[in-house]
Every structure is written in structure tokens, then in C-alpha cells.
N, CA, C and O atoms as a MOPAC input file, in Angstrom:
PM7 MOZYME 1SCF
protein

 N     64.29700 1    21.57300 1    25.91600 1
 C     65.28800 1    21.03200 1    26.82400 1
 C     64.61100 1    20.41500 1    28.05700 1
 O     65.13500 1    19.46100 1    28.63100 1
 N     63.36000 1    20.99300 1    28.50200 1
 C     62.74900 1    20.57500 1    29.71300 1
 C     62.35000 1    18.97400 1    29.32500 1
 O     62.70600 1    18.01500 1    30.00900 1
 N     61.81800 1    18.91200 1    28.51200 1
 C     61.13300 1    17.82400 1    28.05400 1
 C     61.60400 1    16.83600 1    28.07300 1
 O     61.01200 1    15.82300 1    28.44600 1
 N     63.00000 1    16.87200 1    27.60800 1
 C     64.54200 1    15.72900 1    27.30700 1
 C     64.65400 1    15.24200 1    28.81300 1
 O     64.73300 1    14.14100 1    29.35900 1
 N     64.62100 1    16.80600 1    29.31400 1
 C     65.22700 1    16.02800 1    30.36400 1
 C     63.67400 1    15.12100 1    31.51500 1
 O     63.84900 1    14.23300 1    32.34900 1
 N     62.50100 1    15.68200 1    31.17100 1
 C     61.87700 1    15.00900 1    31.81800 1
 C     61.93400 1    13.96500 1    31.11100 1
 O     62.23100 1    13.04400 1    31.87200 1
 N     61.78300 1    13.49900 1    29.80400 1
 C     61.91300 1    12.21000 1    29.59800 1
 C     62.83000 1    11.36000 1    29.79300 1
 O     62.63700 1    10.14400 1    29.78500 1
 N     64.22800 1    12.06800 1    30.04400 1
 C     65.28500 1    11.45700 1    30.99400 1
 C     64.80200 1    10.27900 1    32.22700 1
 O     65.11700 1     9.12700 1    32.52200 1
 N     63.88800 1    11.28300 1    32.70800 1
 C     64.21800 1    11.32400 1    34.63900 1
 C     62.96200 1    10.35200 1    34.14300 1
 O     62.71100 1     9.57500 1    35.06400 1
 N     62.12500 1    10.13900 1    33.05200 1
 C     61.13300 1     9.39100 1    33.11100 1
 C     61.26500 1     7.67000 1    32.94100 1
 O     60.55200 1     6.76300 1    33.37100 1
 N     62.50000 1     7.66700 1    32.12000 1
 C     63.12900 1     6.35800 1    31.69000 1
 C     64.02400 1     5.88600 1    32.45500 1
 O     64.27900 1     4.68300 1    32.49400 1
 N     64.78400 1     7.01800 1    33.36000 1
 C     65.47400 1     6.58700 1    34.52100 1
 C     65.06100 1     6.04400 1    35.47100 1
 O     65.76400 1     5.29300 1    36.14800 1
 N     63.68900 1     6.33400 1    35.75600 1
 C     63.27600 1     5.80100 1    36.69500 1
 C     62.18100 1     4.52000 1    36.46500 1
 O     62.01500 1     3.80000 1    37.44900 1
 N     61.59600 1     4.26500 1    35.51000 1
 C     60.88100 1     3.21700 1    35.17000 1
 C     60.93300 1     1.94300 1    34.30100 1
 O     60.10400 1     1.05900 1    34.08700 1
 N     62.61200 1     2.22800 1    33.73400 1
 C     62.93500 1     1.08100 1    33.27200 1
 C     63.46400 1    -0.24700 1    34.38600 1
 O     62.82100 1    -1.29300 1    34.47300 1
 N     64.54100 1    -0.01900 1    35.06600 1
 C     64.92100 1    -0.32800 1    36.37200 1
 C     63.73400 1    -1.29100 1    36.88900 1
 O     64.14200 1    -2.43600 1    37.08300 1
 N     62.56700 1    -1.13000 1    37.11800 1
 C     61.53100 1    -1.53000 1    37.61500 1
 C     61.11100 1    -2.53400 1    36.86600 1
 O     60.91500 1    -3.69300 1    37.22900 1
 N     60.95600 1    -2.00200 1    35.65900 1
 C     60.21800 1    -3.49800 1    34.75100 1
 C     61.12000 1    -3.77500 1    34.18300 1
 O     60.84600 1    -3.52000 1    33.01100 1
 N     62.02900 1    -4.13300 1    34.23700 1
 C     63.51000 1    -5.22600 1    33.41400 1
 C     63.51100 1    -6.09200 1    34.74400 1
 O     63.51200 1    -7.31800 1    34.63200 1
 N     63.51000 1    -5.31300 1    36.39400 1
 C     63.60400 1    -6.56500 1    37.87300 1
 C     63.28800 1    -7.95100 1    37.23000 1
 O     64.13000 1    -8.78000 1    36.88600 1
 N     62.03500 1    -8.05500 1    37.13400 1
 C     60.91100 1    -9.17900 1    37.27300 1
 C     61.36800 1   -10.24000 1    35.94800 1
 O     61.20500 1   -11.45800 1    36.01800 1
 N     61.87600 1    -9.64400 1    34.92000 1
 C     62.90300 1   -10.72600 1    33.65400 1
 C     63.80200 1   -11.24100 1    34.79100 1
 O     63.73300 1   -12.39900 1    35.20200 1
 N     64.57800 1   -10.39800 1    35.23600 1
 C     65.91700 1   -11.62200 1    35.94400 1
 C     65.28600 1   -12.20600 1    36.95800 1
 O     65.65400 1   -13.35200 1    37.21700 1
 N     64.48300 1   -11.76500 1    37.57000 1
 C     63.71300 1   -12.60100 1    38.80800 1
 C     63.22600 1   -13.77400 1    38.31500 1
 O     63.10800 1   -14.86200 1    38.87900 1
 N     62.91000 1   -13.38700 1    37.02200 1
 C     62.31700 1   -15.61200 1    36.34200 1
 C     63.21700 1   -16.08700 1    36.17300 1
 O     63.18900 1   -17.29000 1    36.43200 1
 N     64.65300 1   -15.48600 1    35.62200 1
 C     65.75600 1   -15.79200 1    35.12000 1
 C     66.22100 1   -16.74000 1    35.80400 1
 O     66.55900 1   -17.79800 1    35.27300 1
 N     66.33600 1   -16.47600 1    37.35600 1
 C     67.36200 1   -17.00200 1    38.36000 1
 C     66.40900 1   -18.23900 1    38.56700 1
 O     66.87400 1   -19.37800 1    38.60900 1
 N     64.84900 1   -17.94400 1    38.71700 1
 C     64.30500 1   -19.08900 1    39.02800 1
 C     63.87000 1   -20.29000 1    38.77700 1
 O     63.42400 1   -21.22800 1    39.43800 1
 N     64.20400 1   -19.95600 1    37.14400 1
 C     64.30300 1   -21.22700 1    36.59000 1
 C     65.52500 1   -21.88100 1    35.84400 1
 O     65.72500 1   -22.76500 1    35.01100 1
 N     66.43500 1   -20.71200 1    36.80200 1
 C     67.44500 1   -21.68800 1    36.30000 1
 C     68.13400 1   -22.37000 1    37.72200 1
 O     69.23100 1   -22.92800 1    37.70200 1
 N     67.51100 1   -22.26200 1    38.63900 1
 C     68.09100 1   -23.06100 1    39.90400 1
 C     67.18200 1   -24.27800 1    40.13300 1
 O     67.26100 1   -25.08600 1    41.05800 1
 N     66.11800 1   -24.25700 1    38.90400 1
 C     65.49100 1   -25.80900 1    38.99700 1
 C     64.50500 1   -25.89000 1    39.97900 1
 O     63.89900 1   -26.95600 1    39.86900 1
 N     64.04300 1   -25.10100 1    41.02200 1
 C     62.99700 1   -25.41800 1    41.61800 1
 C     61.77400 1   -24.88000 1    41.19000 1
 O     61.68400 1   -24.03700 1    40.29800 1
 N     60.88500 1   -25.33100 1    41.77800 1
 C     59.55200 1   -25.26100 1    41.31000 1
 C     58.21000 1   -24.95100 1    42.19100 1
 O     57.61400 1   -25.84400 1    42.79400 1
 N     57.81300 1   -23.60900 1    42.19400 1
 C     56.63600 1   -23.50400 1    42.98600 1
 C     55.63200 1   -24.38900 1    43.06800 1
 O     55.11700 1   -24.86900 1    42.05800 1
 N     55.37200 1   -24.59600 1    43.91000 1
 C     54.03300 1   -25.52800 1    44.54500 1
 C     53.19900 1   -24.65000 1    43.83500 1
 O     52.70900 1   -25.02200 1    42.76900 1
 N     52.93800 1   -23.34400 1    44.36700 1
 C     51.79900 1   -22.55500 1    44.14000 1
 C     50.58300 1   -22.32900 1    45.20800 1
 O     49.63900 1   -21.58000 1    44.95700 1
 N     50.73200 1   -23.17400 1    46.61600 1
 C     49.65500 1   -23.49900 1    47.86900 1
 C     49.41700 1   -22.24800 1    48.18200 1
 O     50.07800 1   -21.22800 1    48.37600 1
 N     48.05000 1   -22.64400 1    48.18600 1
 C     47.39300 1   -20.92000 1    49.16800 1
 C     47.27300 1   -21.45700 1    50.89200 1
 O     47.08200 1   -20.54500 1    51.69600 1
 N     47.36300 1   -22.67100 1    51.37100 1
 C     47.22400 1   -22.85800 1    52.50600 1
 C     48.96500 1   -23.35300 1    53.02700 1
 O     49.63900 1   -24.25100 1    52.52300 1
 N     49.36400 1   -22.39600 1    54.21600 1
 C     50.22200 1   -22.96800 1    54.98200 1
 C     50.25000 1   -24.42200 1    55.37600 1
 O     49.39800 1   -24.93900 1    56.09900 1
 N     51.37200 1   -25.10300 1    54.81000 1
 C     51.21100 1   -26.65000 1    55.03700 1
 C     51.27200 1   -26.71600 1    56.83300 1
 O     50.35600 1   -27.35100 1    57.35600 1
 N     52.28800 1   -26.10100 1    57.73200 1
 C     51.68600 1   -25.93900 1    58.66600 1
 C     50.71100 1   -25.53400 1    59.88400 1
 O     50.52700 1   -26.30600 1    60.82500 1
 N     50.11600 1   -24.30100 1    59.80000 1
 C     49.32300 1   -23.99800 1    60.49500 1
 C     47.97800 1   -24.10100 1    59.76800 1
 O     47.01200 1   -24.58000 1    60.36100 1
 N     47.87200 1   -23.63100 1    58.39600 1
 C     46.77300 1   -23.97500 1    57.35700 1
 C     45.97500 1   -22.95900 1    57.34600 1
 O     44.76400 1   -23.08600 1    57.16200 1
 N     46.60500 1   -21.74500 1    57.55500 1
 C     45.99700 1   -20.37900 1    57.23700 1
 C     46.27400 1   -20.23400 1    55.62800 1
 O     46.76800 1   -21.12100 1    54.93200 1
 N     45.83900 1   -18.88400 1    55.15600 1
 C     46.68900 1   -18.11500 1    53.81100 1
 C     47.97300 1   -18.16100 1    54.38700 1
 O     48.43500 1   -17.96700 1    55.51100 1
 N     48.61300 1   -18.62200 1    52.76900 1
 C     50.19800 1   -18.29400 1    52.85700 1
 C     50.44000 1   -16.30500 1    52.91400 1
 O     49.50200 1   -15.53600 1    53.12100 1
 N     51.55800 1   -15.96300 1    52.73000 1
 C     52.10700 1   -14.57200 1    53.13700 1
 C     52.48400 1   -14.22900 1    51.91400 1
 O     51.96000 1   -13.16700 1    51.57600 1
 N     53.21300 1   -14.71700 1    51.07500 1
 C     53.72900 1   -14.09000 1    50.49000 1
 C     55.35900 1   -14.33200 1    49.97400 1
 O     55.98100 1   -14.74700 1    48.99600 1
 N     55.59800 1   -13.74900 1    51.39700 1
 C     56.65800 1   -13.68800 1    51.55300 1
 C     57.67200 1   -14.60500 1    51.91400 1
 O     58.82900 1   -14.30300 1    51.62200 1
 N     57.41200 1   -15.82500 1    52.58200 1
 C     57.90400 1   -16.56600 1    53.82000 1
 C     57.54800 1   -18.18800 1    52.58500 1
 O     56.39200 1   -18.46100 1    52.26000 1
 N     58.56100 1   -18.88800 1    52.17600 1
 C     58.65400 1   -19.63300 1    51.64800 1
 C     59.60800 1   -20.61900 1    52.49200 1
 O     60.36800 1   -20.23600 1    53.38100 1
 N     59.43300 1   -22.04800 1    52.03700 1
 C     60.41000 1   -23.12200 1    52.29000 1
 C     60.67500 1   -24.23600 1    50.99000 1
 O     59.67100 1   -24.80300 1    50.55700 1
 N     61.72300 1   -24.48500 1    50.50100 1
 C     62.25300 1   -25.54000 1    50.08000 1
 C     62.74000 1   -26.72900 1    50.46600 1
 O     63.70100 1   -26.91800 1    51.21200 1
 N     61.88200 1   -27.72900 1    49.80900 1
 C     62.11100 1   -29.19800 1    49.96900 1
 C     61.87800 1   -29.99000 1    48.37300 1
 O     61.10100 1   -29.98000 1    47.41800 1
 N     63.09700 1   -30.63400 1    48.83800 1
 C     62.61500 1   -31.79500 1    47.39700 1
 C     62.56900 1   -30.85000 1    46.37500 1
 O     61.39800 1   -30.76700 1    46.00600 1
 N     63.27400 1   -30.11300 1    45.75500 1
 C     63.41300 1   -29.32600 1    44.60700 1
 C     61.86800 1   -28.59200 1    44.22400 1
 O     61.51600 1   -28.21100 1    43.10700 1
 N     61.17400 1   -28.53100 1    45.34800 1
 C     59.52700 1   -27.85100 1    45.25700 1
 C     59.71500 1   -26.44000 1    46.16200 1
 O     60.44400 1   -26.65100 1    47.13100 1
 N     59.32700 1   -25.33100 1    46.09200 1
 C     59.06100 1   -24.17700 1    46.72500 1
 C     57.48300 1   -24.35000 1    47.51600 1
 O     56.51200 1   -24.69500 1    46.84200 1
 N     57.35400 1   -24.06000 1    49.05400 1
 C     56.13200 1   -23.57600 1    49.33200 1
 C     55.71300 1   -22.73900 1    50.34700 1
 O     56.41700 1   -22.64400 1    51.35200 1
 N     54.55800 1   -22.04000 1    50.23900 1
 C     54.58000 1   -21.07400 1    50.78200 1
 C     54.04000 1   -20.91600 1    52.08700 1
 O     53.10500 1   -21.65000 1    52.40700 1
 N     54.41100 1   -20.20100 1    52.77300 1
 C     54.37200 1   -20.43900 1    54.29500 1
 C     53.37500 1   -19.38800 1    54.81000 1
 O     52.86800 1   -18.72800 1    53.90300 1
 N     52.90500 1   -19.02500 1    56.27400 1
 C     52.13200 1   -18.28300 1    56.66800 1
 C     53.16000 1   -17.09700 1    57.19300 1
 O     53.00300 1   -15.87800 1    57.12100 1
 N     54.56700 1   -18.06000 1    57.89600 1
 C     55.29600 1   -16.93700 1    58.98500 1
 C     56.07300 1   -17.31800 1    58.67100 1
 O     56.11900 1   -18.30400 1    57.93500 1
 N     57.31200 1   -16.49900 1    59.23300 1
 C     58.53200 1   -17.18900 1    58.96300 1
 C     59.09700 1   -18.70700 1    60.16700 1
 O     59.93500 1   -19.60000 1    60.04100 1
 N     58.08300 1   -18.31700 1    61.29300 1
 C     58.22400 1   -19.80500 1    62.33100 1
 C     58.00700 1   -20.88100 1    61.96300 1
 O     58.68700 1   -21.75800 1    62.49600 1
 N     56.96300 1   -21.32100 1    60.88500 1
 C     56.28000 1   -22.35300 1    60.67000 1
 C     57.59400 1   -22.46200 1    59.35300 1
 O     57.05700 1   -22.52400 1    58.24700 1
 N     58.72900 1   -22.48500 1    59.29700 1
 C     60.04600 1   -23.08200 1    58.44300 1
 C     60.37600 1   -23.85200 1    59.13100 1
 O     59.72100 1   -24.86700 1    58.89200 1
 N     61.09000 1   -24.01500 1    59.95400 1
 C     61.45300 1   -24.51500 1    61.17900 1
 C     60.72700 1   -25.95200 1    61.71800 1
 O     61.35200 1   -26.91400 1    62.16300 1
 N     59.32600 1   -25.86600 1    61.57500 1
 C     58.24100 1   -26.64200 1    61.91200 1
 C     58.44500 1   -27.70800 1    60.62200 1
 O     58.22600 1   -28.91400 1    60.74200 1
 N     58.79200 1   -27.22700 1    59.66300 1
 C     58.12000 1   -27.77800 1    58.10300 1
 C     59.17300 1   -28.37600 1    58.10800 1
 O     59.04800 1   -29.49000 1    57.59900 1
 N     60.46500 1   -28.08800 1    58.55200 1
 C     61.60100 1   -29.14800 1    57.87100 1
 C     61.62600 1   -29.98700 1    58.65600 1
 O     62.23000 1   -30.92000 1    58.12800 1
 N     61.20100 1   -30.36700 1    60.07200 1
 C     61.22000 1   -31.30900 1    60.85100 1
 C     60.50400 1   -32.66700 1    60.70900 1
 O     60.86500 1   -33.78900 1    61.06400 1
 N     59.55600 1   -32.30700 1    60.18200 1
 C     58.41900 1   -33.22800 1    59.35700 1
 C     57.97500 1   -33.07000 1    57.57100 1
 O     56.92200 1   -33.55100 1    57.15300 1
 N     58.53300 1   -32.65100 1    57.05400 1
 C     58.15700 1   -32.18200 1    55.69500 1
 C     56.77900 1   -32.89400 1    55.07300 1
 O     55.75300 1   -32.29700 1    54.74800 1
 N     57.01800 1   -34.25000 1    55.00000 1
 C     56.36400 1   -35.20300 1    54.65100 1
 C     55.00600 1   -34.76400 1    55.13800 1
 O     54.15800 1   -34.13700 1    54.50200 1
 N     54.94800 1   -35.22400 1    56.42800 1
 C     53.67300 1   -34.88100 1    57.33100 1
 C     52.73900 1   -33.94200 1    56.84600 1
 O     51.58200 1   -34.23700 1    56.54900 1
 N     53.51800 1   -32.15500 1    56.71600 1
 C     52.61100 1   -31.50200 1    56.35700 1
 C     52.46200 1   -31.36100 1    55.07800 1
 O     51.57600 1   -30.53700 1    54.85100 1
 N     53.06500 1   -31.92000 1    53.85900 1
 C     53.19800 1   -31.36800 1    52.73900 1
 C     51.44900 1   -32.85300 1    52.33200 1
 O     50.69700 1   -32.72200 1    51.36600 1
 N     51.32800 1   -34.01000 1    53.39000 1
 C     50.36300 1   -34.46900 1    53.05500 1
 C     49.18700 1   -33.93400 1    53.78800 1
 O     48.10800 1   -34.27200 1    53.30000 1
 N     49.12600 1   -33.01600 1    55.06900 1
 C     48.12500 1   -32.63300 1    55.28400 1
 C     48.19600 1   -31.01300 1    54.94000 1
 O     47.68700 1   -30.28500 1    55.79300 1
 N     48.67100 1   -30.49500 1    53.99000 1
 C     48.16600 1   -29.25300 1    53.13400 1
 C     47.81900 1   -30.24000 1    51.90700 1
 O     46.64500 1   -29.95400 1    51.67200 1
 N     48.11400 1   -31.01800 1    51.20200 1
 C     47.30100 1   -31.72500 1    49.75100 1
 C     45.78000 1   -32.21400 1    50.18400 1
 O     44.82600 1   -32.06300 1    49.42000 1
 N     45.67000 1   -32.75600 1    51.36100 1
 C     44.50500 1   -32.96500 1    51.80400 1
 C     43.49900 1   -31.57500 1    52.49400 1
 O     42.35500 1   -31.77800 1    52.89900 1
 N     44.01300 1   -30.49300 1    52.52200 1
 C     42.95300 1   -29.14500 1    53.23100 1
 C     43.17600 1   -29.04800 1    51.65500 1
 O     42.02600 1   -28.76100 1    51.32500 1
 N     43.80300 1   -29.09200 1    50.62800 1
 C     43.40000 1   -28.03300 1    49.14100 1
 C     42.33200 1   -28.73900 1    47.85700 1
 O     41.89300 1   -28.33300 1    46.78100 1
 N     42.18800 1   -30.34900 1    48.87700 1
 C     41.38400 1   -30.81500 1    47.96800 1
 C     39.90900 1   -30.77000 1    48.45500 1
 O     39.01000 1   -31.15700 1    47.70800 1
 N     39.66700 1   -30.32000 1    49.64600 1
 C     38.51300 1   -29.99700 1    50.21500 1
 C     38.24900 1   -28.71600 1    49.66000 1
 O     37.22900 1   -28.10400 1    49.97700 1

């Protein structure tokens, strides 16, 4: 009986976790945009975060902070050509 139930509490808790990351592609390719993939902040031109993304032009990219959003939609153009030019160096 112990066993059942640890294998209970074992599937309860670790399925949940790895099924997330299926619907997480799910949604993302079905809303049509498309990661860049940049390791350099198009504005400041550090490492991106992670976390802190902006959308333009049906492209995803990744940001350093969440301030430099703000910065990026004002000029998009601008920096999206001077991050292609720091990633080809």
C-alpha cells in the first residue's frame, strides 16, 4: 500500500511538469511568431535575460531588462540593425 501510494505522490507530482513545456510550444507556434534567438540585447548590447522579450514584425527578441522595451519600440528598426551588426562580429 505504501508503495501505491508513493507512486501516487510520484506521478502527481512530475507529470504536471513535463506535459508544461508541450503546451508552451503549442501556443507558440500557433500565434505565428518567431524567435529571433539573439544573445545580444538589440539595445544596450549586453547578454539577453531570459526573461524580458519584445515583439515586432511577427519576430520575438530578447532583451537585457525589462526598460530597454520601451527603448526598442521607439526605434525598432535602428536597433534590430545595430544588434545584426554586433552578432556578425
Amino acid at each position: 500500500m505504501q508503495k501505491l501510494l508513493a507512486l501516487a505522490m510520484f506521478v502527481m507530482l512530475t507529470v504536471p511538469g513535463s506535459v508544461y513545456p508541450v503546451f508552451a510550444v503549442e501556443k507558440t507556434v500557433k500565434t505565428g511568431i518567431v524567435d529571433v534567438g539573439n544573445k545580444i540585447c538589440p539595445v544596450m548590447g549586453g547578454s539577453v535575460s531570459g526573461k524580458d522579450f519584445v515583439e515586432y514584425n511577427g519576430k520575438r527578441y530578447g532583451l537585457c531588462c525589462p526598460h530597454c522595451k520601451e527603448m526598442f519600440l521607439k526605434g525598432p528598426e535602428k536597433y534590430i540593425a545595430q544588434m545584426e551588426a554586433k552578432e556578425k562580429v
